[in-house]
Structures are given as structure tokens and as C-alpha cells.
N, C-alpha and C positions, 0 to 999 in steps of 0.2 A: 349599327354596331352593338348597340346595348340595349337591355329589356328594362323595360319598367325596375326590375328591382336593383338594376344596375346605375340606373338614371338616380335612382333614390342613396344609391349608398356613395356615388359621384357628388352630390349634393352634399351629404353631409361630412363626407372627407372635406369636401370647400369648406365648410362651414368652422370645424375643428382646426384648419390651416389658419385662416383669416381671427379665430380667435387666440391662435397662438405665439407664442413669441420666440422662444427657443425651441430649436426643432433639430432633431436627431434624423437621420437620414443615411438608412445601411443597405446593403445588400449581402447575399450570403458568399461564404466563404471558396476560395478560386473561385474567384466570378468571371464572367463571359462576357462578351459584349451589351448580350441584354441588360443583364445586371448592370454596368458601369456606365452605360448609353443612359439608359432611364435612371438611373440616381443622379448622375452628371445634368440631364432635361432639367430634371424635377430641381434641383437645387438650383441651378442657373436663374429660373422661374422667379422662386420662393426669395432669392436674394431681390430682384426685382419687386419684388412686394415689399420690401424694407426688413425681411425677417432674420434671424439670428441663426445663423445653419451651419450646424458639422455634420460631414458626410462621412460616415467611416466603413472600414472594410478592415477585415483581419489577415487578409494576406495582401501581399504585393501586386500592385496593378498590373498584369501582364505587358512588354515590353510594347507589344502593337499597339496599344490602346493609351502611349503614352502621351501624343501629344493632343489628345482631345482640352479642350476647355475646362478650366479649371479641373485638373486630374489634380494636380500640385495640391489641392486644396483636403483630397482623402486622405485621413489618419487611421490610423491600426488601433486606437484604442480610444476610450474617451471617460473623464471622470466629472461625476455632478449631474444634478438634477433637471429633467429638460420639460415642457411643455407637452410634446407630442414626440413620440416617435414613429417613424414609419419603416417599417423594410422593403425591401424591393425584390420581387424576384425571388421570394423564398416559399416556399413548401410548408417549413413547419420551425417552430422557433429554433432545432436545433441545426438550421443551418445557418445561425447565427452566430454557431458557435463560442468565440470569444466575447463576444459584444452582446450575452443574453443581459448579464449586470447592466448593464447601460440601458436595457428597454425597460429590465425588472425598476428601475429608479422614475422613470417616466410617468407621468399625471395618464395619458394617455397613449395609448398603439395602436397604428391603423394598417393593415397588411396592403398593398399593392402585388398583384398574382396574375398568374391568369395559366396555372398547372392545373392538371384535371385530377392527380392527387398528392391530398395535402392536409394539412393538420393543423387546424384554425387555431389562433393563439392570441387575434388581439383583440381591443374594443369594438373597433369597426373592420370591415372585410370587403376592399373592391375590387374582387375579383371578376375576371370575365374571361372564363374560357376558353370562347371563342374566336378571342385574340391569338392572332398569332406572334404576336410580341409586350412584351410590355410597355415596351415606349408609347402603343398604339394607347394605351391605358394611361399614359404620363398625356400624351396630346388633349388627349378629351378631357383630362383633369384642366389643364392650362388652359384648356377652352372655357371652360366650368369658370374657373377662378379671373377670367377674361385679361390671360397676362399673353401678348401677341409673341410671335415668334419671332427669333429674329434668329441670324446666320448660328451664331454659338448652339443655341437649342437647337437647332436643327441638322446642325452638325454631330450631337450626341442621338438626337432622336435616330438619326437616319444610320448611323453606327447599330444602335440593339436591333432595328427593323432588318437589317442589312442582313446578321449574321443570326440573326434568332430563325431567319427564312433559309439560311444558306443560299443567299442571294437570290431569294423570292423561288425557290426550285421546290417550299415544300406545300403536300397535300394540303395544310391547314390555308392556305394564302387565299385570301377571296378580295372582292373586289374591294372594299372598305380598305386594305391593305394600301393597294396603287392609289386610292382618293384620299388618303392620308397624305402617301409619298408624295401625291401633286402638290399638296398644299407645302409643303416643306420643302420642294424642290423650288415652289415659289417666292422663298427665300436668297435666292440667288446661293446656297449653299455649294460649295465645291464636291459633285458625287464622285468622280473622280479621284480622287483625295481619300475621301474616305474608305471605296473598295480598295484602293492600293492600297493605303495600310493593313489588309485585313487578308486580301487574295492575291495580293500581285507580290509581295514581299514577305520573304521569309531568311531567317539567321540560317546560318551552314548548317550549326548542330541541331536545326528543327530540319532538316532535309537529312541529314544522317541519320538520326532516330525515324523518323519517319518510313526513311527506307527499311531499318529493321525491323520496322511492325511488320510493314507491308510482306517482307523476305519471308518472315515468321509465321503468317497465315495459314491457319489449317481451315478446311472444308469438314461438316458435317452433314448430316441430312439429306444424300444426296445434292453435296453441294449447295445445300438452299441457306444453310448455317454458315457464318465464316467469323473464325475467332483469332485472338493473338493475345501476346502478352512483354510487356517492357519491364524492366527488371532495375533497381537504383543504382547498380552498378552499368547498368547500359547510359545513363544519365553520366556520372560522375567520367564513365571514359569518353564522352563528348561534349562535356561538360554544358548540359543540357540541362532544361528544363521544364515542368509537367505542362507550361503552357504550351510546348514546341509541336508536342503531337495531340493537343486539343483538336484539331483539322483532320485527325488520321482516320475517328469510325466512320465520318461522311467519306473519306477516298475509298475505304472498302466496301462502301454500301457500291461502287458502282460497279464490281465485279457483276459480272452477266450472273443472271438466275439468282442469286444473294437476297433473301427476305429478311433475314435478319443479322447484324454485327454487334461483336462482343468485342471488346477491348479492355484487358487485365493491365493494370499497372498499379506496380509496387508500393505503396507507401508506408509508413511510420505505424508502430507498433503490428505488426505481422501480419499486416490487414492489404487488400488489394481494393482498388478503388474500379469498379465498373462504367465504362458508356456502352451505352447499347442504344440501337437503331433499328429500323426495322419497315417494313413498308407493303403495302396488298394490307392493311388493315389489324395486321398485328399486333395486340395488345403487350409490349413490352415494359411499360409502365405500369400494369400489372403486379409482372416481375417482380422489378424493384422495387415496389412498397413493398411485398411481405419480406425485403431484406433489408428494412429501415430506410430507403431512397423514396427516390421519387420521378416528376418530372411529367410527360406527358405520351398518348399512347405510343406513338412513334421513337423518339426521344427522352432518354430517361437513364438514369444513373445509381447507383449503391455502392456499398463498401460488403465484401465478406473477408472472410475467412483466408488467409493465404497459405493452403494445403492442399495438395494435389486432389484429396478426397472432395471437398468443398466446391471446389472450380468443374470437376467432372460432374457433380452434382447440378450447378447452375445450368453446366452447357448442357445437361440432358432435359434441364425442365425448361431451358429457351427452345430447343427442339421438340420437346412436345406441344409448343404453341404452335409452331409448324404445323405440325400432325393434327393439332383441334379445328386448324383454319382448312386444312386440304379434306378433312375428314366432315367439318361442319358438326362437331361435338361439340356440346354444351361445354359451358367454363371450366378450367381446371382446376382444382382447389389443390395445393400446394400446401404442404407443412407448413407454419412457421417454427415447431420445433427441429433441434439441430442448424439452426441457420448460422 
């Protein structure tokens, strides 16, 4: 799973843990299961080592991901000086949004990633990615720091690997994937248990929004595009939530002939918040860094602009990746002014 410089920066993340005492532990803002699975691991761990650990998160844990193991224990904010801090799952320090204070106070910061783009910001960096999850990153740590697994950790681990894969269905998944999943199935862990909180169960108003993305769908590109958009009043009349249609741009990735899905939705201060997906090797990760996001090529997210002109602008240059991949033209170079 890891190279030499991965092995090396593995080590000294162990090293910096084992010499620390108080230890911050964040992931970024509306986080996923990756995010909460591998902070939840990794903290489980680091208490077993006898250490000093808050886990914080700036928004509220999504309802499915409530009853993992020590959830109860994530704060939304945190004051005072810590040891180490680590993030999880983030890109670049501003998806840490509220909790950059909390890293800026910290002795030191050590990133956990494994995004192909992103925006280095701490002491140390153990990124690998060619992970297809982070948890797989949080395993190998705990291997490293030689703290055994037991049901709890494996119960988070197998949550981020679960839904970072979208149930093991993506291109990135290689074998090291399933040889992880054995060893933590070896745990006697409930797998069962944890797909159903994630696939098998869903609230009315994640099924009503849902259906109105899906309703909402336009084709472009000869069909090969498929876009939509949710609106904060389509939220408050079913008294919904931005976690409910997190699962929506995988159900429209499966529209026949679909390379690429865009999904608009509404949020705070005049800004739309982007998921996009894509597949046959489209670079949609791309994308979204020149519009301050990120994420990975398939899989990837941004915030723009919420103006008709803006959104016709995005969806014409996701459909000229289209056009670069059917055409086999060199890369696109994309403004980043006006974005």
C-alpha cells in the first residue's frame, strides 16, 4: 500500500503521537463518513494509548453516522493549547474552517489525506493517494503505533472504507482495499449494521428531496452530462437536510451513458455548493480546484457563485472535459478569473 516516502512519513506521524500528550483531532466541515469513520478510528486508538483527545468538527454529525462509537464525544469548537494537532480528510486548511484557531495554537500539525488535490498546511503530511479511503490510512497508522483493533475501531474503520468506496463499486479500489476489510472483519465487527445505517435506511425528507433532484435533472452533452439543482426552500418545505441528498450525485451517476454529474445546492451567503462525479477517467477534480474545492479525479466538490451566469459557465467547462476525453486533446486550461 505505501512507498518508501509513505513508510517514512507513517513513522514519524507515530513518533510525534507517542510524544504527545494533548492532541486535537478534526476533520473538515459537513463531513462524510470518511471524515467521521477515520477521526472516530484514530481517536478510539490514541485513547488506548493513554492520551488526552478532543475530536472536533464544526458542524453537526449527520444523523446516520449517529450511533458509531464515541460520536457523543465530537465538539464543534475547542479553546486552549494542544500538543499535536491532526486533520483528517481535508484538502487544505480552509476546510477547517471554524477550527483553523485551534490548529493556529497547536505546537504541532500533521495532515492525514489521501486527495490528489490539495493544499499542504501542516508540519508533517501523510498522505497516500492511492488510498482509496482514509481509514485505510488511519489502519496502517494503528499498525505503526502497534494499538490492536478491536470491534469499536473497526466499527468506524469499516464505516469511512464502506462509503468513501460507495460500497467498494469505485475505480480507485484495489486489492490492499479487501485485505484491510479482512483483517477488520476479523474482528468479529457487525458488517451488516453498519451498511444498514448508511444504505439500507433513509428519513422520509431524504427520500422527498431526493426525488426532486432526481425529477430536476437535465442532460447535456448529448446526454453524457447530467445536472440538477436544490434550492433552501426545497429543504425548509420538507424540513430537510444537506445531509439527506449527500447519496443523490452517486444515484445519478447511474443513468445509462452519464460521464459526468453535477449537483447545485443552495447554501448561505449567495453561494451554491457543488458534488460532481464522473467516470471513463474524467478529470473533475480538476474542476474544482480552479474554483477553490477539491477532492479527487472522479469525486470532487466546490462552492460558486449562485447566478444563472456562473452555473451555465461551470456546466459548459464540465462538458468540455467531455469533449477533451472523446476528442483525446490536451488539458484544458480554464480561467480562474471571473470564478
Amino acid at each position: 500500500m505505501a512507498s518508501g516516502g509513505f513508510e517514512g512519513k507513517l513513522k514519524s506521524t507515530a513518533d510525534l503521537i507517542r510524544k504527545s500528550h494533548k492532541i486535537i483531532i478534526a476533520c473538515h466541515a459537513n463531513p462524510d463518513g470518511d471524515a467521521i469513520g477515520s477521526m472516530l478510528g484514530l481517536g478510539l486508538g490514541l485513547i488506548k494509548m493513554g492520551k488526552s483527545i478532543t475530536m472536533l468538527c464544526q458542524d453537526r454529525i449527520p444523523r446516520r453516522y449517529a450511533e458509531l462509537p464515541l460520536v457523543s464525544r465530537i465538539h464543534r469548537q475547542h479553546k486552549g493549547e494542544a500538543d499535536l494537532a491532526i486533520s483528517i480528510d481535508c484538502a487544505s486548511m480552509l476546510q477547517l474552517s471554524k477550527l483553523e484557531r485551534a490548529f493556529a495554537m497547536s505546537q504541532r500539525i500533521v495532515e492525514i489525506d489521501h486527495h490528489t488535490y490539495r493544499t499542504r498546511f501542516g508540519d508533517v503530511q501523510l498522505i497516500n493517494r492511492s488510498a482509496c479511503s482514509v481509514g485505510e490510512i488511519i489502519f496502517e497508522l494503528l499498525k505503526e503505533l502497534k494499538i490492536p483493533l478491536d470491534k469499536t475501531i473497526a466499527e468506524c474503520l469499516l464505516t469511512s472504507m464502506l462509503v468513501e468506496t460507495s460500497s467498494f463499486s469505485r475505480q480507485d479500489v484495489k486489492r490492499v482495499t479487501f485485505d484491510i476489510c479482512a483483517q477488520i472483519m476479523d474482528t468479529g465487527v457487525n458488517f451488516r449494521k453498519v451498511s444498514e445505517c448508511y444504505y439500507l435506511r433513509k428519513r422520509l425528507a431524504s427520500m422527498h428531496l431526493s426525488g426532486l433532484c432526481l425529477v430536476r435533472t437535465k442532460m447535456r452533452a448529448n446526454n453524457q452530462l447530467a445536472w440538477s439543482i436544490i434550492y433552501k426552500k426545497d429543504f425548509e418545505r420538507f424540513k430537510g437536510k444537506q445531509e439527506d441528498i449527500d447519496p443523490v450525485p452517486d444515484d445519478m451517476m447511474m443513468i445509462e451513458d452519464v460521464k459526468i454529474v453535477l449537483l447545485f445546492r443552495e447554501i448561505e451567503g449567495n453561494m451554491l455548493r457543488v458534488s460532481l462525479r464522473s467516470r471513463h477517467g474524467i478529470d473533475i477534480g480538476y474542476l474544482a480546484s480552479i474554483y477553490g474545492g477539491g477532492g479527487h479525479h472522479d469525486v470532487a466538490g466546490c462552492r460558486i457563485h449562485n447566478n444563472k451566469r456562473t452555473i451555465e459557465k461551470f456546466i459548459n467547462q464540465a462538458c468540455s472535459l467531455i469533449y477533451q476525453k472523446t476528442h483525446s486533446r490536451g488539458g484544458l486550461n480554464f480561467q480562474r478569473q471571473g470564478i
